[in-house]
VEXVO-347792 format. One line per 3 residues: number of its first residue (from 1); their letters; for each residue y, x, z of N, C-alpha, C. Coordinates in steps of 0.2 Angstrom, whole numbers, always signed. Each point is the difference from the previous one (the first is absolute). Layout:
// VEXVO-347792
NUM) A) Y/X/Z/Y/X/Z/Y/X/Z; ...
END
This chain:
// VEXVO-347792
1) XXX) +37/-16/+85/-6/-4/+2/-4/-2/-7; -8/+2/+0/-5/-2/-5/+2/-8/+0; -1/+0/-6/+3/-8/-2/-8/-6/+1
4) XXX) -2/-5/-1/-5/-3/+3/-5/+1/-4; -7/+0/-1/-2/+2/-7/-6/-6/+2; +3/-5/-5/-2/-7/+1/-1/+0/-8
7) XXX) -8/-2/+0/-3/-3/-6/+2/-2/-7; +0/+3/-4/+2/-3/-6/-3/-7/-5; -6/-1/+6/-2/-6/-4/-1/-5/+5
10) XXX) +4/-6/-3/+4/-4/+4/-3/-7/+0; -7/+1/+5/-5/-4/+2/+1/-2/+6; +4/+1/+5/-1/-2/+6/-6/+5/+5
13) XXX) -3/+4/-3/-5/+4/+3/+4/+4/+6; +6/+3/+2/+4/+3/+2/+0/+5/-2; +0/+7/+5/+2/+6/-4/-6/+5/-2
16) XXX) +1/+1/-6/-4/+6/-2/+0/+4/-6; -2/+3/-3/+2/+6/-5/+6/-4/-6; +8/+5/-1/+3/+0/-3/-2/+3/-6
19) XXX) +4/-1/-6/-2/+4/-6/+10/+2/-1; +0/+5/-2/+7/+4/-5/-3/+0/-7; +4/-2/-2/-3/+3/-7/+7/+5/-3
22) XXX) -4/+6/-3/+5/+6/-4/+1/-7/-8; +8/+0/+1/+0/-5/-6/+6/+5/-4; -1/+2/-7/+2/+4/-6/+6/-5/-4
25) XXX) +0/-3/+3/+7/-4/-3/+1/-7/+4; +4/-5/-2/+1/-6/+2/-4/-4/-3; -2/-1/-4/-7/-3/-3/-5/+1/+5
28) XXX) -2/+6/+2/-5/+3/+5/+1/-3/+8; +8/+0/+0/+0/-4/+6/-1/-7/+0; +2/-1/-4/+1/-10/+0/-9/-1/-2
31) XXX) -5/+1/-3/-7/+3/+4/-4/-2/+6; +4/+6/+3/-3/+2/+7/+6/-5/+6; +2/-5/-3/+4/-5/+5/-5/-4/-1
34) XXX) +0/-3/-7/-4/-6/-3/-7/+2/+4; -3/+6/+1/-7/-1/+0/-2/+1/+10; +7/+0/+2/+0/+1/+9/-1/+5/+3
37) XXX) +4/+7/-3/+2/+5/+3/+6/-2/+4; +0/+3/+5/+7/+0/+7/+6/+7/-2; -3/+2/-4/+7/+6/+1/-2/+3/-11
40) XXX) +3/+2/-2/+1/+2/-7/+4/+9/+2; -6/+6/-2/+4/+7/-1/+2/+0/-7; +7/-1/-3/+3/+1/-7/+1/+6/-3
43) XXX) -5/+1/-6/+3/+7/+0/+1/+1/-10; -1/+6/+0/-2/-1/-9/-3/+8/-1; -4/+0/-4/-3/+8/-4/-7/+2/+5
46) XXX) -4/-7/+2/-8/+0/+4/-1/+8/-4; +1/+2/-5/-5/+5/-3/+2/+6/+2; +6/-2/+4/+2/+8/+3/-1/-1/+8
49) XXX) +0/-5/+2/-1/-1/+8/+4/-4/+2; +5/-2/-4/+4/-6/+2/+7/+3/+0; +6/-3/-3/+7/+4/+2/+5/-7/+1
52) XXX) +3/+3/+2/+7/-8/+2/+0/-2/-6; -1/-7/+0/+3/-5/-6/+5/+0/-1; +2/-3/-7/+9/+0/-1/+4/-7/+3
55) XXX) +6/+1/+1/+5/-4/+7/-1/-6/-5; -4/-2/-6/+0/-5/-3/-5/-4/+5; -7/+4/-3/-5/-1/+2/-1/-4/+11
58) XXX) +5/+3/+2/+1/+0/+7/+1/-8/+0; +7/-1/-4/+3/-5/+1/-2/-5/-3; -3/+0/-4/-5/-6/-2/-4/-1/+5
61) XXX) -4/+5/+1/-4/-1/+4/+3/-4/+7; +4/+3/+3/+4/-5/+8/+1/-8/-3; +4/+1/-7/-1/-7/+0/-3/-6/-2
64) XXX) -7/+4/-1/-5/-5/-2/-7/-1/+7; +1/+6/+3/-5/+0/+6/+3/-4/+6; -6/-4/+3/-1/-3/+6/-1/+5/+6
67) XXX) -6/+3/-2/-4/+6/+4/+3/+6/+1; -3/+6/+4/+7/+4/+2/-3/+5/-9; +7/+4/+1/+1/+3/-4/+2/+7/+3
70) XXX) -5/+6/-3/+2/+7/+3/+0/+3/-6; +6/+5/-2/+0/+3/-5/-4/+9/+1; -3/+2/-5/-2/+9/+0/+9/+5/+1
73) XXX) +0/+3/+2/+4/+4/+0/-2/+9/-2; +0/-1/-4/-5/+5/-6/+4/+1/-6; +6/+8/+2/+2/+0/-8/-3/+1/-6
76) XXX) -7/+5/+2/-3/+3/-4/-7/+1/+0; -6/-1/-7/-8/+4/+4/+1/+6/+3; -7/+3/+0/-2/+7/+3/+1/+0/+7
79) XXX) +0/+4/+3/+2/+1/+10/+4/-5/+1; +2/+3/+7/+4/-1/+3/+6/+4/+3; +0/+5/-3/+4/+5/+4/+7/-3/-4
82) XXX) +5/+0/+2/+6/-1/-4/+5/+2/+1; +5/+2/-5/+6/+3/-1/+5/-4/+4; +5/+4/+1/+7/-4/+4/+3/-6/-4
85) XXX) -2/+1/-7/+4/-6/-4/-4/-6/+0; -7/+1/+0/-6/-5/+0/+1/-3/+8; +2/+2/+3/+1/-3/+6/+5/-3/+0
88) XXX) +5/+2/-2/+5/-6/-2/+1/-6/-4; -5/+2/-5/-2/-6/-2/-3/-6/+3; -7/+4/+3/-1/-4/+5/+2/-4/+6
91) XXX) +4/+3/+2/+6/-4/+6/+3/-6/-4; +3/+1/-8/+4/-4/-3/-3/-6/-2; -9/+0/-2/-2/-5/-1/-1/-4/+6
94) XXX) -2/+4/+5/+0/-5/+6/+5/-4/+2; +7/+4/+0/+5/-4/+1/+0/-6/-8; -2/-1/-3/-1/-3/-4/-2/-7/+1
97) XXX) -7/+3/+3/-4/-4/+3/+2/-4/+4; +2/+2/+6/+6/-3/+4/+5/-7/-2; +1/+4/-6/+7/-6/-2/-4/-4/-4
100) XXX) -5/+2/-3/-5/-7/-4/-4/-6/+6; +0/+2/+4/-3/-3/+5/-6/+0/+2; -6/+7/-2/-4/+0/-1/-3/-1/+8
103) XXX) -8/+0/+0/-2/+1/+7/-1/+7/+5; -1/+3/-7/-4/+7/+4/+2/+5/-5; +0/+8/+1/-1/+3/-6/-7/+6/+4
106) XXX) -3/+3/-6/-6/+5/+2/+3/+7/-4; -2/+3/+9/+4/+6/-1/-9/+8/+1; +4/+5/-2/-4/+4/+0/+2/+6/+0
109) XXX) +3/+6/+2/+1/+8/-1/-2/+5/+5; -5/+3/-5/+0/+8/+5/+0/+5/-5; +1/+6/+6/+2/+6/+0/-5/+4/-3
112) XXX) -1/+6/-3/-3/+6/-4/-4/+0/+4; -3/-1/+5/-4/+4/+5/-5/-6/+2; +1/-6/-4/-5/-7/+1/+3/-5/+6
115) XXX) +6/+4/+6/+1/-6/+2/+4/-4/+0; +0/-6/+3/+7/-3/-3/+5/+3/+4; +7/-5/-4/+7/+3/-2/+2/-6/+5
118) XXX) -1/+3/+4/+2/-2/+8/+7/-3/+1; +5/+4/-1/+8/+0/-1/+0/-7/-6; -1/+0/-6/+0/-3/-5/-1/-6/+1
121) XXX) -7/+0/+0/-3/-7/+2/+4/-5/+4; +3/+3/+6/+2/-3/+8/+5/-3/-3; +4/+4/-6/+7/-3/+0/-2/-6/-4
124) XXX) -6/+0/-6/+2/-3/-3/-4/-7/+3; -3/-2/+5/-4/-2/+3/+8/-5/+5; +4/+3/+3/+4/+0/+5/+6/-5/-5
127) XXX) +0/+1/-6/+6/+0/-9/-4/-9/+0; -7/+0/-1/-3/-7/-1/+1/-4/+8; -4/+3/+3/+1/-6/+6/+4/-2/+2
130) XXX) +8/+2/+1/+5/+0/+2/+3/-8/-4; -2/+0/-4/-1/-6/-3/-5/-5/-2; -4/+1/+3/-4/-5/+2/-5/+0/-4
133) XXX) -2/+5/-3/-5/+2/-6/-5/+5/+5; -8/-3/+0/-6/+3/+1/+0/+6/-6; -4/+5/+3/-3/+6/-4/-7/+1/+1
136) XXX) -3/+2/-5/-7/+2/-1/+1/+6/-3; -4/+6/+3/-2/+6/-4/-7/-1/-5; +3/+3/-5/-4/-1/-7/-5/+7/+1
139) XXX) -6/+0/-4/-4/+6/-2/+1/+8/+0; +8/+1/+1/-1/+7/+3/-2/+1/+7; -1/-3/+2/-4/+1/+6/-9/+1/-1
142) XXX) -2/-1/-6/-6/+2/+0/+0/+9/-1; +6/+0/-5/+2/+8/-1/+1/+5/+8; +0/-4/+4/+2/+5/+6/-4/+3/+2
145) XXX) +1/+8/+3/-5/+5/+3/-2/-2/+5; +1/-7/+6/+0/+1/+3/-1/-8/+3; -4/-5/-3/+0/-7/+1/+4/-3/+7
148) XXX) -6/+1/+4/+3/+0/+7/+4/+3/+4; +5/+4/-1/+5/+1/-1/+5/-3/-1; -3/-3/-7/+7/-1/-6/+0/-10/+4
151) XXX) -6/-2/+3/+0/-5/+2/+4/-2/+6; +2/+4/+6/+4/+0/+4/+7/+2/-2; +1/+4/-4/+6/+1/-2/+3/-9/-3
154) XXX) -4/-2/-5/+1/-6/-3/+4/-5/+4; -6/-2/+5/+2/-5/+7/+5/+3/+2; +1/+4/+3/+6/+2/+3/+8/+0/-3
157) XXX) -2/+0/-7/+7/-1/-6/-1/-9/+0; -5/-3/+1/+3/-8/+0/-2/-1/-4; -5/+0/-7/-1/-4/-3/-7/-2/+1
160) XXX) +0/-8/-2/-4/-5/-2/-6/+2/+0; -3/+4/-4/-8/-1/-5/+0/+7/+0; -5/+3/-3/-1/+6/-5/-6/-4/-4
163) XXX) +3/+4/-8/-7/-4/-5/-2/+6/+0; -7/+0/+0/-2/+8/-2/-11/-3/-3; +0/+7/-2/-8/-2/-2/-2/+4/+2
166) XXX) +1/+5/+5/-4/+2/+7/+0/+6/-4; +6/+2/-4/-1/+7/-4/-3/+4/-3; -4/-7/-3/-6/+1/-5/+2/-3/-7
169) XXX) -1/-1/-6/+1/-4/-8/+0/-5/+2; -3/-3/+4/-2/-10/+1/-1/+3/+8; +1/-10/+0/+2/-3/+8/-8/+2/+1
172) XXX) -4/-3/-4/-9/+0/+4/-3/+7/+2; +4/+5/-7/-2/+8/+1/+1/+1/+8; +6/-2/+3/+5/+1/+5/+0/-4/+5
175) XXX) -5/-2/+2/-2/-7/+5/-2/+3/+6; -3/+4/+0/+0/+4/+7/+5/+1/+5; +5/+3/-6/+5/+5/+2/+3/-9/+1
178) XXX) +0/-4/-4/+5/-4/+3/-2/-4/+6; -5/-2/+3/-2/-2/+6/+2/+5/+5; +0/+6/+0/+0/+4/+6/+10/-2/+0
181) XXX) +4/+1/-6/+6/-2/+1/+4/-7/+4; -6/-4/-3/+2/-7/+5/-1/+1/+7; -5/+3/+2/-2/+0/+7/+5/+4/+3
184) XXX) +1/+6/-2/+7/+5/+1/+7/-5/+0; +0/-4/-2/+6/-4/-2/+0/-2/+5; -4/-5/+2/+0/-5/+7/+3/-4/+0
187) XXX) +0/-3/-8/+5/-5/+2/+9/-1/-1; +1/+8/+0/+6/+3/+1/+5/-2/-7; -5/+1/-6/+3/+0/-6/-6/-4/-6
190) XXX) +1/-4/-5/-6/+0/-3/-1/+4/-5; -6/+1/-2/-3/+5/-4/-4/-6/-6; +3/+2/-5/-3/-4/-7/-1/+4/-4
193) XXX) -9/+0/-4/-1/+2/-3/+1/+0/-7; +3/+2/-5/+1/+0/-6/-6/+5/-4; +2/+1/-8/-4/+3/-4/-6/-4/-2
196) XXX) -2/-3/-6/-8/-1/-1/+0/-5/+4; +2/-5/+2/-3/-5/+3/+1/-7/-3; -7/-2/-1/-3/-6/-4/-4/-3/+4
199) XXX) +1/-7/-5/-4/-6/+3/-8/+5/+1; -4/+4/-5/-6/+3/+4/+1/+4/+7; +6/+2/+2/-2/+6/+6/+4/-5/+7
202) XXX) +5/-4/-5/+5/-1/+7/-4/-3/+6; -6/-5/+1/-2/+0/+5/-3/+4/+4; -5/+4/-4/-4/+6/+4/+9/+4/+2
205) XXX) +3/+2/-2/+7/+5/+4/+2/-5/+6; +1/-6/-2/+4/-5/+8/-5/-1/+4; -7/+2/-1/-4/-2/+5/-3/+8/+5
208) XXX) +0/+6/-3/+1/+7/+1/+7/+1/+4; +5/-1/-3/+5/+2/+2/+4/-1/+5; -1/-8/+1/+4/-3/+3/+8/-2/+1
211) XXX) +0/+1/-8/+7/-1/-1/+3/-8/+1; +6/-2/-1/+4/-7/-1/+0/+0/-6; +4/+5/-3/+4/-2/-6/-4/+5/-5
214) XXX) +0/-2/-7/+0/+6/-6/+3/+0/-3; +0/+3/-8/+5/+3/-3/-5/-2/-8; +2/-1/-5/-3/+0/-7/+7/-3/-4
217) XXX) -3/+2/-6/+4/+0/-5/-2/-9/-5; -7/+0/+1/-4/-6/-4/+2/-2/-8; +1/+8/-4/+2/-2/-5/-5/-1/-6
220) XXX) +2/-4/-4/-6/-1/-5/+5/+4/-7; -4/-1/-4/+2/+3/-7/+3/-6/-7; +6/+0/+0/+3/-6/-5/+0/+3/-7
223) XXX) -2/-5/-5/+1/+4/-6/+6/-1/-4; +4/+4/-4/+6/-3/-3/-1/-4/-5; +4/-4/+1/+1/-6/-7/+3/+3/-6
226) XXX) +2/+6/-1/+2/+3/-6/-5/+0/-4; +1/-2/-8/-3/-2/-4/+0/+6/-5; +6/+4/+2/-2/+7/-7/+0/+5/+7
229) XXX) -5/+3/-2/-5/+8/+5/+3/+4/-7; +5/+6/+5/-1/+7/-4/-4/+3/+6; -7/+1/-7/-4/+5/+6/+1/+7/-1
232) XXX) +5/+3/-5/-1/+8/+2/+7/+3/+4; +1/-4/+5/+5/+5/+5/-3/-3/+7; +1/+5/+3/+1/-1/+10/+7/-1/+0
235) XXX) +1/-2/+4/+7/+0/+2/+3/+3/+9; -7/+3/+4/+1/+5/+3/-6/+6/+0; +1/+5/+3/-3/+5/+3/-9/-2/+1
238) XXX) -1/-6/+3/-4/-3/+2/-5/-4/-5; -7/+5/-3/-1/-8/-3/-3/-6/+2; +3/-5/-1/-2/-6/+2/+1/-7/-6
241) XXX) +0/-5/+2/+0/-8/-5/+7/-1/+0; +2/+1/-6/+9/+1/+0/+1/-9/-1; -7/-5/-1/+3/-6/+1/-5/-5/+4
244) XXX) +2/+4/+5/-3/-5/+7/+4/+2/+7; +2/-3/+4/+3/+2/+5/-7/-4/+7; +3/+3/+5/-4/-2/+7/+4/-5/+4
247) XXX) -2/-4/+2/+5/-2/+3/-6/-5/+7; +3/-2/+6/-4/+0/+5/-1/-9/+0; -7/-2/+0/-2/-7/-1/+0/-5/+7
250) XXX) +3/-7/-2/-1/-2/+8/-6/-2/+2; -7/-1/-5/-7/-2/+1/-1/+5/+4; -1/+7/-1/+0/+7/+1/+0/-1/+10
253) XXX) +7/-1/+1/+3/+2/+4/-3/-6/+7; +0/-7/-3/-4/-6/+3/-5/+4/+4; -5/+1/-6/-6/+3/+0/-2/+7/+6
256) XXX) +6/+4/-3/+2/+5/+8/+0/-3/+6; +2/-3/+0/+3/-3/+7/-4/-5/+3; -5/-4/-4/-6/-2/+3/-4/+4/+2
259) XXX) -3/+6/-3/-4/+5/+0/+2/+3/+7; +6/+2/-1/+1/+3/+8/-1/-2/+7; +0/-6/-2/+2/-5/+6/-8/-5/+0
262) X) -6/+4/-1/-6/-2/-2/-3/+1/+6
END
């Protein structure tokens, strides 16, 4: 059963647009509590698309959050396709998750051929519920050959939401595709949209789309307190600010949540 998807700003207005927020550590979550998100997706490594947090990161996080808490179930970037061993991985965190007492976890797998990993999915979907843990399908679902398809299969496996950006780079590129998806939904399942979405676009998307709930990360740019810069090394693959981290603000997030609900 879709769970209520009751307002995160707690005016007495009654019900209407929820915010998730993609939160990159427990910082990021204790954030998106502070600033009136309903649910927190915990994850770590935003620059690859997100991969399961460490059972540290989890467990602080259950013990400090109010609001639900869903973990990513993501060994790795890149696809989707995965090996036998990376699935059992992913079973392992979830039963993890299970024993942490999280709320939810977000799952995702397909097949070479774009659709999903029918069998996989079921179980791992069947692995959470059983214990009382909600499921969202994450972004591989924009990867699918076959949206509408991949959308009945979804419902029919039992979970919750799909996040998706209507399988486009951003929620707004993808806003078409997302409206026709909610309509198709019926109600069945909810559909939030993630990718690119900010305080500029998030009202034109809730009032197009028709969605309840969205999805943002609401991060801003912190700079490090370290006082001695060596600036002649990266320290990965990736050039970027080796002393500033991202981390998700709760003005930010207020700010979303107003705008949606505008």
């Amino acid at each position: 059963m879709t769970e209520p998807l009751t307002t995160a700003v707690q005016n007495g207005n009654g019900p209407g647009v929820s915010l998730e927020v993609c939160a990159n550590s427990v910082t990021s979550a204790l954030a998106a509590q502070e600033g009136g998100a309903v649910r927190v997706e915990l994850c770590e490594n935003l620059k690859e698309g997100g991969t399961t947090p460490s059972h540290g990161q989890i467990l602080m996080a259950r013990n400090l959050l109010h609001i639900k808490l869903y973990v990513l179930i993501r060994p790795r970037g890149g696809d989707f396709l995965y090996t036998d061993l990376e699935y059992q991985i992913m079973c392992a965190d979830i039963r993890y998750c299970i024993e942490a007492g999280c709320d939810g976890v977000v799952i995702g797998v397909l097949k070479a051929d774009g659709s999903i990993d029918i069998e996989r999915c079921t179980e791992m979907v069947r692995l959470a519920k059983q214990w009382g843990l909600g499921v969202t399908f994450h972004r591989a679902f924009d990867m699918c050959a076959d949206q509408y398809k991949a959308l009945e299969e979804i419902i029919d496996m039992g979970c919750e939401r799909i996040l998706t950006s209507g399988g486009k780079s951003t929620a707004m590129e993808g806003a078409s595709i997302i409206n026709h998806l909610v309509e198709k939904a019926g109600g069945r399942i909810s559909i939030m949209p993630g990718a690119g979405v900010t305080e500029t676009n998030v009202a034109d998307l809730v009032h197009f789309t028709g969605v309840t709930e969205v999805h943002s990360s609401a991060r801003v740019l912190i700079k490090s307190k370290m006082e001695y810069h060596n600036d002649y090394i990266l320290m990965s693959d990736t050039p970027g600010d080796e002393y500033a981290i991202d981390v998700s603000d709760a003005g930010r997030v207020r700010e979303l949540i107003r705008l949606a609900n505008s």
